[in-house]
Every structure is written in structure tokens, then in C-alpha cells.
C-alpha positions as a LaTeX table, in Angstrom:
\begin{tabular}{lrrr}
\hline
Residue & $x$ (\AA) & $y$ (\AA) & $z$ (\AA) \\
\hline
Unk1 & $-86.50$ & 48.88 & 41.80 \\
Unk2 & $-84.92$ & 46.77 & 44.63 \\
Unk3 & $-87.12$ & 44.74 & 47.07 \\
Unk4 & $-85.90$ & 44.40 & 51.09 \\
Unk5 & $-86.95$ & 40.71 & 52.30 \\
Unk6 & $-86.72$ & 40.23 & 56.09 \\
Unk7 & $-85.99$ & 36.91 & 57.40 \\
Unk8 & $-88.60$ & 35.59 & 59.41 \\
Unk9 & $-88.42$ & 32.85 & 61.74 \\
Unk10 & $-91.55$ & 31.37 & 61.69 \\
Unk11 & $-93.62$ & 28.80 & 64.90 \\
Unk12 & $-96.26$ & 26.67 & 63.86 \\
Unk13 & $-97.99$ & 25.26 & 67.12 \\
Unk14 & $-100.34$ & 22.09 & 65.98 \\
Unk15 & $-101.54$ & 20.14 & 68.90 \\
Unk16 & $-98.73$ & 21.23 & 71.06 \\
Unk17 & $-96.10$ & 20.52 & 68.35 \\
Unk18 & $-93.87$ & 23.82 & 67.84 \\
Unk19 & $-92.33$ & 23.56 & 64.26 \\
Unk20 & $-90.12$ & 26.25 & 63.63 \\
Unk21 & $-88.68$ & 27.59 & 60.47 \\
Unk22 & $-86.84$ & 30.28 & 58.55 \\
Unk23 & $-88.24$ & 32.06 & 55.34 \\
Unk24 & $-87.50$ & 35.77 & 53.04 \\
Unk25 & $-90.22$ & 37.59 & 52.94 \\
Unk26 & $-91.50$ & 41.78 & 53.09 \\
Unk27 & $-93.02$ & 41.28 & 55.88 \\
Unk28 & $-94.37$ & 39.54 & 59.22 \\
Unk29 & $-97.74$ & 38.93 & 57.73 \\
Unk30 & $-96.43$ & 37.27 & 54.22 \\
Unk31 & $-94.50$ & 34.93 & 56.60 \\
Unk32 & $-97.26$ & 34.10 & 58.66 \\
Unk33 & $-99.75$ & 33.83 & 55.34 \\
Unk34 & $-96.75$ & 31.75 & 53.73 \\
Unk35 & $-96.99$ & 29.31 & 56.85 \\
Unk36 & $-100.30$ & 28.99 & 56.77 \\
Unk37 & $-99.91$ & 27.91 & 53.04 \\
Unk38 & $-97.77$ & 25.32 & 54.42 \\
Unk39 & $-99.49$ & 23.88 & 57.62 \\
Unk40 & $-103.02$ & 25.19 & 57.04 \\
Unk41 & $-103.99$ & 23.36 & 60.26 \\
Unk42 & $-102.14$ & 25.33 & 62.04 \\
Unk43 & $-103.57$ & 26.39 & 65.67 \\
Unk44 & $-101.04$ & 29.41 & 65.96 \\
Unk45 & $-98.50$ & 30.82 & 63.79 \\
Unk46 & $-95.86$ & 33.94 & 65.01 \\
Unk47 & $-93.36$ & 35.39 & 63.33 \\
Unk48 & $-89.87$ & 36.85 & 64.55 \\
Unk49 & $-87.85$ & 38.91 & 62.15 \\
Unk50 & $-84.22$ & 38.06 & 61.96 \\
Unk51 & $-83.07$ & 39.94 & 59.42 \\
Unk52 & $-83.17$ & 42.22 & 56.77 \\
Unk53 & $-81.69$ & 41.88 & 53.03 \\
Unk54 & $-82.18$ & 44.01 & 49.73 \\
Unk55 & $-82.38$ & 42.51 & 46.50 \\
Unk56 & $-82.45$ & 44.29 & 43.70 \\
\hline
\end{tabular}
């Protein structure tokens, strides 16, 4: 069964530092759970989809 992964361009704000990002995922909240993975001290994390791809 094929998957579609968005691309997600993802903000971190820590202490007024943006850090932005790309990653594949389904969707806006795996990105934003997959950030806070990354930068658990995050103070704000939003998501913008790019893209869309199927794999399969």
C-alpha cells in the first residue's frame, strides 16, 4: 500500500531563536512531534506544508 509524505517546513522558536527546517512526514502534527523530538525545549514549533510525495 503506498504512503503520501508531505514536506513540512518546520520553526522552532527557543528564546527568540527561529530555527527552521525541512522534513517528510503524513502529516503537520508528526512534523511538529518529530521537532519536538529534536529540540524538546522548544517554546513554539509550526509547521508549513510544502509538498506532497507518494511512496509506495
Amino acid at each position: 500500500m503506498a504512503r503520501t509524505l508531505r514536506t513540512y517546513q518546520v520553526t522552532v522558536l527557543d528564546g527568540g531563536k527561529h530555527t527552521r527546517f525541512t522534513t517528510q512526514q503524513r502529516n503537520g502534527a508528526a512534523a511538529a512531534t518529530y521537532a519536538l523530538s529534536i529540540y524538546p525545549w522548544a517554546r513554539s514549533v509550526s509547521t508549513k506544508p510544502l509538498s506532497t510525495h507518494r511512496a509506495g
